[in-house]
VOVEXGU-87100 format. One record per residue: residue number from 1; x, z negated, y of N, C-alpha, C in turn; residue in three letters. Coordinates in steps of 0.02 Angstrom, whole numbers, plus 32768, in hexadecimal, padded with zeros to 4 digits. Layout:
# VOVEXGU-87100
pos NUM, n_xx X, n_zz Z, n_yy Y, ca_xx X, ca_zz Z, ca_yy Y, c_xx X, c_zz Z, c_yy Y, code ALA
...
END
This chain:
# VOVEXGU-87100
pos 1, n_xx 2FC2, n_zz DDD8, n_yy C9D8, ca_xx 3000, ca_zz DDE0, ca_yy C9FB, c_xx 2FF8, c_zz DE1B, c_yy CA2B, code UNK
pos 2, n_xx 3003, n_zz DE23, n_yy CA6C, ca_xx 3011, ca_zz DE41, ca_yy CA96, c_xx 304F, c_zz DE5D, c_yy CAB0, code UNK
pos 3, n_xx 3051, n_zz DE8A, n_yy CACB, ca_xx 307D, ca_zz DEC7, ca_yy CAC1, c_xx 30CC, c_zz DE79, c_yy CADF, code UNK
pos 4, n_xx 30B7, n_zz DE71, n_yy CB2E, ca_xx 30EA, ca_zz DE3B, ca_yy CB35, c_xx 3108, c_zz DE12, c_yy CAFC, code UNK
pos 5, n_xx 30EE, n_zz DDF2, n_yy CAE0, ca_xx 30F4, ca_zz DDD1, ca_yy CA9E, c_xx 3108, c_zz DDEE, c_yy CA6C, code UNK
pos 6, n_xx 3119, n_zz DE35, n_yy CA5E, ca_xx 3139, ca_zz DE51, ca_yy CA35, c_xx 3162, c_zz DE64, c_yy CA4B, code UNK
pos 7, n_xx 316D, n_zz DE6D, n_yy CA9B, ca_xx 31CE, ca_zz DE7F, ca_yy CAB9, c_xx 31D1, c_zz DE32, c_yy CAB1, code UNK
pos 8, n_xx 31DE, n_zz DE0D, n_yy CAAC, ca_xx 31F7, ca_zz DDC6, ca_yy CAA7, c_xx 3220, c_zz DDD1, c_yy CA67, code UNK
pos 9, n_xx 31D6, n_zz DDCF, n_yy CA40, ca_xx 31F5, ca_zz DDB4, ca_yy C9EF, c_xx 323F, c_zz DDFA, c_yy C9E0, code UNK
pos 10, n_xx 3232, n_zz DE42, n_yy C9EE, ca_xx 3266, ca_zz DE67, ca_yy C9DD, c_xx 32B0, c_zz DE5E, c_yy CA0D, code UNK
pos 11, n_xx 32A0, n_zz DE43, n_yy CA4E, ca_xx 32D6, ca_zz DE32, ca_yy CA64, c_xx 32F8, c_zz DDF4, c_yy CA4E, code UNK
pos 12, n_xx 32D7, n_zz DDC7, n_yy CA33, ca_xx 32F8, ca_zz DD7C, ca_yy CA07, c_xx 3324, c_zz DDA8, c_yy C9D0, code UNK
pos 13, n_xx 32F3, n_zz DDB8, n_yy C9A9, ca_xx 3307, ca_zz DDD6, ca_yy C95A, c_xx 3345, c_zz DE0D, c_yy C95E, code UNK
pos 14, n_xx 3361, n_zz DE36, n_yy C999, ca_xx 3382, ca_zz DE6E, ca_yy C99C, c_xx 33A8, c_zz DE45, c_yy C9C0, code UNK
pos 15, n_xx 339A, n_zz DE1D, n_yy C9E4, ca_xx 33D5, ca_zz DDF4, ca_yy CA12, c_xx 33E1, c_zz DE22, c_yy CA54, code UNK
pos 16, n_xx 33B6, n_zz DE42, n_yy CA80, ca_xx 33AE, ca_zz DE75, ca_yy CA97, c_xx 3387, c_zz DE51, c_yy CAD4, code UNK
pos 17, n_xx 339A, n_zz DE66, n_yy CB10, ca_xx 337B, ca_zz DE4E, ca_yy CB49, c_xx 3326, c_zz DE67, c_yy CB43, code UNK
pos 18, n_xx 3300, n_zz DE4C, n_yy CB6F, ca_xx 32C5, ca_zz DE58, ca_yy CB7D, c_xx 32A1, c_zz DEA2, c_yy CB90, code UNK
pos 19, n_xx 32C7, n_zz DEBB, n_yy CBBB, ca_xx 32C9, ca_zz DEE4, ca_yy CBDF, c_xx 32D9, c_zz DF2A, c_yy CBB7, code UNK
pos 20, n_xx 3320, n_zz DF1B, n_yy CB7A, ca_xx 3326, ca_zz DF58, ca_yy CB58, c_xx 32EF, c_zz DF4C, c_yy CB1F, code UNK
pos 21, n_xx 32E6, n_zz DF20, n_yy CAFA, ca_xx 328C, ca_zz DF0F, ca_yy CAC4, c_xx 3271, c_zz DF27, c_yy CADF, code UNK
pos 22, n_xx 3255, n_zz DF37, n_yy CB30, ca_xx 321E, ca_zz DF5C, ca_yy CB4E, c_xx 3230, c_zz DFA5, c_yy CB4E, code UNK
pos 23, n_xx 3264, n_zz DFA1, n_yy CB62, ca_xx 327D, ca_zz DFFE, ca_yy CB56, c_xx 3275, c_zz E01C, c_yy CB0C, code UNK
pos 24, n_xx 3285, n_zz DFF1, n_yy CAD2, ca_xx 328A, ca_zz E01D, ca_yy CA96, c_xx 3235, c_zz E004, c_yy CA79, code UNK
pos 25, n_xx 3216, n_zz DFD8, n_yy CA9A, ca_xx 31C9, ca_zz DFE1, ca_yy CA7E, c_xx 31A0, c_zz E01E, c_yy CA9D, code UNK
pos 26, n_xx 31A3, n_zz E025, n_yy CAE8, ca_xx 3182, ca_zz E05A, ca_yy CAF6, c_xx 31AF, c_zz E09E, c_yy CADB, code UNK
pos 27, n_xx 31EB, n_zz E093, n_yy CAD6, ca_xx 320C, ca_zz E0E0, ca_yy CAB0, c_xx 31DC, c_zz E0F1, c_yy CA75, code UNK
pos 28, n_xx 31E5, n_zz E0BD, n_yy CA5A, ca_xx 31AA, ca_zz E0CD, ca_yy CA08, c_xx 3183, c_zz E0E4, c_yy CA19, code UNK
pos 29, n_xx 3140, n_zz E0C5, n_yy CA30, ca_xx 310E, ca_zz E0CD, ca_yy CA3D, c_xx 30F5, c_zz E116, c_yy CA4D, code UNK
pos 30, n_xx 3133, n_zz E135, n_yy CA8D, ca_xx 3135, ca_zz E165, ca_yy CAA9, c_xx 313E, c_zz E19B, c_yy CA69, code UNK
pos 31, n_xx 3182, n_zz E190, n_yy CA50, ca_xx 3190, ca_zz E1BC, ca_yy CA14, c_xx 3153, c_zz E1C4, c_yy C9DC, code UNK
pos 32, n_xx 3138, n_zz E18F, n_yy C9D5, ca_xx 30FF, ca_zz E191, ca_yy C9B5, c_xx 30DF, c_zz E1B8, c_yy C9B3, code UNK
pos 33, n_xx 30B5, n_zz E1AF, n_yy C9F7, ca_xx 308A, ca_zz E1E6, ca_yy CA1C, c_xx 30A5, c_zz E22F, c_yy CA1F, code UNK
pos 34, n_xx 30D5, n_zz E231, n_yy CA31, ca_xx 30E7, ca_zz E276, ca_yy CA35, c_xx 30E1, c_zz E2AB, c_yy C9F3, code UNK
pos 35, n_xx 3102, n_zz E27A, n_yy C9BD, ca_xx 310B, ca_zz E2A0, ca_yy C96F, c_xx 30CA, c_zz E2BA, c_yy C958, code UNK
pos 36, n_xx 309B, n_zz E266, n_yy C957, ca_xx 3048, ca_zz E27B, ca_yy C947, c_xx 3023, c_zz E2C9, c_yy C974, code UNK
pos 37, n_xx 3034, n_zz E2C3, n_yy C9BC, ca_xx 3017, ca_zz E2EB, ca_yy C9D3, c_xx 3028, c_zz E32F, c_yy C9BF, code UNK
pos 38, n_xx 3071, n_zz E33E, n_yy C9AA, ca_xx 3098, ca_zz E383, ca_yy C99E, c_xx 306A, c_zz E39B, c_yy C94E, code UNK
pos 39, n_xx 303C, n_zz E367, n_yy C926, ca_xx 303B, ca_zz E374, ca_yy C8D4, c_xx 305D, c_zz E349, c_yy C891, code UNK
pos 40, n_xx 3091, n_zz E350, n_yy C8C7, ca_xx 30CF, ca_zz E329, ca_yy C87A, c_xx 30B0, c_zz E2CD, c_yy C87D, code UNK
pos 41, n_xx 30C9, n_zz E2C7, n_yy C845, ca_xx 30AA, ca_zz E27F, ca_yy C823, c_xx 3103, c_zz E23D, c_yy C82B, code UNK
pos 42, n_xx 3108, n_zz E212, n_yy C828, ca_xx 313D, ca_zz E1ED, ca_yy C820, c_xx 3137, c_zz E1BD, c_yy C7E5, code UNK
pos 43, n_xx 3173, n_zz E1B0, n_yy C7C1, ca_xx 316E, ca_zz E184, ca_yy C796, c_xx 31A5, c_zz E14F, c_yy C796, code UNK
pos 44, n_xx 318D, n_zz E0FD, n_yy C79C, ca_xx 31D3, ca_zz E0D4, ca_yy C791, c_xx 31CE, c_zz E0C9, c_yy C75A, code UNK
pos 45, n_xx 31E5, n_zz E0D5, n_yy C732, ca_xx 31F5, ca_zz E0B1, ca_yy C6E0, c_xx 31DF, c_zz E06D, c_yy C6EE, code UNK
pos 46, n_xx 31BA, n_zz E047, n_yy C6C3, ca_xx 31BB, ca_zz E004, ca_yy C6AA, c_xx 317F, c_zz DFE8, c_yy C6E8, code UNK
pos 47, n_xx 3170, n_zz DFF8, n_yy C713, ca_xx 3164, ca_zz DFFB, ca_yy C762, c_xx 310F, c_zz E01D, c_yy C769, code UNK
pos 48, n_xx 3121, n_zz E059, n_yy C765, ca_xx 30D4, ca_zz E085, ca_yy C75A, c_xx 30CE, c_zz E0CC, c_yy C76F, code UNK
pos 49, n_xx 30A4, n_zz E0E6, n_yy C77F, ca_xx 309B, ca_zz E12F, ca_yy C78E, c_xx 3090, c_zz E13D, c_yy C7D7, code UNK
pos 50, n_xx 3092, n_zz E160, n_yy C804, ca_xx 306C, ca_zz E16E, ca_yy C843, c_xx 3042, c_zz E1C5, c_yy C824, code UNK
pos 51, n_xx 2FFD, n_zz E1C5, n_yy C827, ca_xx 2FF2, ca_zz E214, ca_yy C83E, c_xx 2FB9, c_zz E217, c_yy C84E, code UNK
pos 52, n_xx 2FA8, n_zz E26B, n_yy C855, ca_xx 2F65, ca_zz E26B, ca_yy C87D, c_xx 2F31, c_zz E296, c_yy C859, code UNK
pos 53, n_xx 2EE8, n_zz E272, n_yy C856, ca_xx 2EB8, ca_zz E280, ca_yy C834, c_xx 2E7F, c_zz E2B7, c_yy C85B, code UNK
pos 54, n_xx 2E6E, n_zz E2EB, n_yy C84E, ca_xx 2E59, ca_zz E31B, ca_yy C86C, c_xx 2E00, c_zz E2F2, c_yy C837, code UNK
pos 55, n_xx 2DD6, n_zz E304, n_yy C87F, ca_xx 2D9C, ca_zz E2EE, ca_yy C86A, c_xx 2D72, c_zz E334, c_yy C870, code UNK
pos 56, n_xx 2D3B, n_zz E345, n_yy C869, ca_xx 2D22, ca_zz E37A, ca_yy C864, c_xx 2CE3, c_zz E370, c_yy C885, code UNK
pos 57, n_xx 2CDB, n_zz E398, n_yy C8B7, ca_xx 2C8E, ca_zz E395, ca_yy C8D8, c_xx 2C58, c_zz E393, c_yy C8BA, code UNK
pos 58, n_xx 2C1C, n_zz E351, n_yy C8DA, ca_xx 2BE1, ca_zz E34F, ca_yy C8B4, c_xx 2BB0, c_zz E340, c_yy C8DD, code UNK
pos 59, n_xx 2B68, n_zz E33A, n_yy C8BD, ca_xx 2B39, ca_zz E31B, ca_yy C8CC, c_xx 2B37, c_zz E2C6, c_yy C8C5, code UNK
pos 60, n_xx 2B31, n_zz E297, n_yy C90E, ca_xx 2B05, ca_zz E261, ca_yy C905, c_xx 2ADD, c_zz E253, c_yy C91B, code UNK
pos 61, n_xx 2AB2, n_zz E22F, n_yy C925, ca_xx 2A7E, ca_zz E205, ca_yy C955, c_xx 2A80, c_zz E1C6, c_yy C98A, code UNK
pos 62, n_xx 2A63, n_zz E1C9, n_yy C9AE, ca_xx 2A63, ca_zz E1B5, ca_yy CA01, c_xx 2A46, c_zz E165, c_yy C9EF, code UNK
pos 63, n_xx 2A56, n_zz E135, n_yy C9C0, ca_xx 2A2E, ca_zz E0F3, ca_yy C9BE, c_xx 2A01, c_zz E0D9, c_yy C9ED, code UNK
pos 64, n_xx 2A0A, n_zz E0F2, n_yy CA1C, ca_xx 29C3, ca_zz E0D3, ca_yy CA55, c_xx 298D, c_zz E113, c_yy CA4B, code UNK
pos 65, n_xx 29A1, n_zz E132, n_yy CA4D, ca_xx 2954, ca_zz E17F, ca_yy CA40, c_xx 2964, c_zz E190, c_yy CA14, code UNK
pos 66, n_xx 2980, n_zz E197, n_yy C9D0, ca_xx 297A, ca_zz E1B3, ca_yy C99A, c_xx 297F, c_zz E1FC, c_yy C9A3, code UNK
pos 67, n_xx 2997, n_zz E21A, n_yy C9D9, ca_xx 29AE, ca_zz E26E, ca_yy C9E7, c_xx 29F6, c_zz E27D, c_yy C9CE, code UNK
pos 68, n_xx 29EC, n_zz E2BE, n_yy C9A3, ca_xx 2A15, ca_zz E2C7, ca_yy C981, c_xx 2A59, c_zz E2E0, c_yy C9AE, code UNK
pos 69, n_xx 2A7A, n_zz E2E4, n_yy C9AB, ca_xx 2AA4, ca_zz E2DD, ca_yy C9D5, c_xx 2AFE, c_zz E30A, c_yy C9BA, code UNK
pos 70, n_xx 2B25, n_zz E330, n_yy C9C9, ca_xx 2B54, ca_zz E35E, ca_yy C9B1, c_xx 2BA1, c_zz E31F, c_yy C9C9, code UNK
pos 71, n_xx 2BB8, n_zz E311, n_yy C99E, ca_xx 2BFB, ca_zz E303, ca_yy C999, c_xx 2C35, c_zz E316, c_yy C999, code UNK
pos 72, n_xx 2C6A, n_zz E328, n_yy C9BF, ca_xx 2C9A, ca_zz E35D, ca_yy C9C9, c_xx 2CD3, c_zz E34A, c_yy C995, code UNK
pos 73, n_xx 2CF9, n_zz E37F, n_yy C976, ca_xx 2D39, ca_zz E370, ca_yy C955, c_xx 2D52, c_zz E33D, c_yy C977, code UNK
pos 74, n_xx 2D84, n_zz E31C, n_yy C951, ca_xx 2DB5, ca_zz E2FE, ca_yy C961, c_xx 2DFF, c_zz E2F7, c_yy C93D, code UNK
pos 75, n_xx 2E2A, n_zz E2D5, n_yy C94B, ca_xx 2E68, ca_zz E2CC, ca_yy C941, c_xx 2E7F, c_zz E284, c_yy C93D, code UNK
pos 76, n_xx 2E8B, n_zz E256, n_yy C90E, ca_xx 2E8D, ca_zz E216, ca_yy C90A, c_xx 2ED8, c_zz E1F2, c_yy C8E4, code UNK
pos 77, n_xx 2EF8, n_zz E1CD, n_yy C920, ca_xx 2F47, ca_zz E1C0, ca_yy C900, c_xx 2F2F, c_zz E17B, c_yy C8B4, code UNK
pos 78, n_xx 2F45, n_zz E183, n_yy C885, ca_xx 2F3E, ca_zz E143, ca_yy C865, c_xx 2F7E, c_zz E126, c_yy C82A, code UNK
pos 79, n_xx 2F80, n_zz E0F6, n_yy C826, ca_xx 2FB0, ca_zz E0CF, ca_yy C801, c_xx 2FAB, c_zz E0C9, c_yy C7C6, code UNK
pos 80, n_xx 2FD4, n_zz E0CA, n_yy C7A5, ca_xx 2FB4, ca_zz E0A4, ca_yy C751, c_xx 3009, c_zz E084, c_yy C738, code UNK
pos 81, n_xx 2FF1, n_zz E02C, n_yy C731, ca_xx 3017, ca_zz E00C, ca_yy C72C, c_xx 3052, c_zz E026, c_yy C6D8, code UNK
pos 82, n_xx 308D, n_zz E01C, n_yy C6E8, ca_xx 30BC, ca_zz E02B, ca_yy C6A8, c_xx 30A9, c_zz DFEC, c_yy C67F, code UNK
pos 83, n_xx 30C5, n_zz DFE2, n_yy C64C, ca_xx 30DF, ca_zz DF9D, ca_yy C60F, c_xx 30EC, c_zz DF69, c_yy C626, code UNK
pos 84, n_xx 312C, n_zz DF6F, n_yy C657, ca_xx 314C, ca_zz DF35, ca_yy C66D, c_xx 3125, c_zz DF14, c_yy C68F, code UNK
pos 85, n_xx 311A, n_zz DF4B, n_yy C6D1, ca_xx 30F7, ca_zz DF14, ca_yy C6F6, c_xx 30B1, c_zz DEF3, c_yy C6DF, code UNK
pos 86, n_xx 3080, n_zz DF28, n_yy C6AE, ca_xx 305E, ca_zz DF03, ca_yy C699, c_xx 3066, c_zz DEB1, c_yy C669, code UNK
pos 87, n_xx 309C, n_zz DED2, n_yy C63E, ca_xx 30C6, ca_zz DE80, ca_yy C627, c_xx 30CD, c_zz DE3E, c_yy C653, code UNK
pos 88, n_xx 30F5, n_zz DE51, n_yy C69C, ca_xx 30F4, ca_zz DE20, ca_yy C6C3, c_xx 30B1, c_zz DE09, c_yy C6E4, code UNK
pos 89, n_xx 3072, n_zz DE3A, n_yy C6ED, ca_xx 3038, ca_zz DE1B, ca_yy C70B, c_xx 301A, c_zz DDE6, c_yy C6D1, code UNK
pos 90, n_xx 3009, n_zz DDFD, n_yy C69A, ca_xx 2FFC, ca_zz DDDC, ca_yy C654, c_xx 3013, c_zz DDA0, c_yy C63C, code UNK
pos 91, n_xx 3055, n_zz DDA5, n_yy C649, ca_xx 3089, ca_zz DD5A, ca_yy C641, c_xx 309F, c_zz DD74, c_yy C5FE, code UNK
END
């Protein structure tokens, strides 16, 4: 499913024109981004988690020359599904 295809289905389901489904998906999205970037984590009950995983700088290697090679920190947003929705993917 593609982003179009998900303002569809929330504007059917909310009964909500096209145009406002597109406004309150990129609102999320946006809000999303913003929270992750500030630190703080989000949680929907039943739904899942939003937060962000701090990775720690390392050593890897270059697969075409085998040169060892320095990896920089990073910062990584990730999900972890709640109950429910895992219930509903599961059946």
């Amino acid at each position: 499913m593609n982003k179009t295809e998900l303002v569809e289905q929330i504007a059917d389901k909310a009964e909500v024109s096209k145009k406002d489904a597109k406004a309150m998906v990129d609102a999320f999205t946006d809000v999303v981004g913003e929270v992750l970037n500030s630190g703080d984590t989000i949680q929907l009950p039943g739904f899942g988690s939003f937060k962000v995983s701090d990775r720690a700088a390392r050593q890897g290697r270059n697969p075409k020359t085998g040169e060892t090679i320095q990896i920089a920190a990073s910062r990584l947003p990730s999900f972890k599904a709640g109950k429910a929705l895992k219930e509903k993917v599961n059946g």
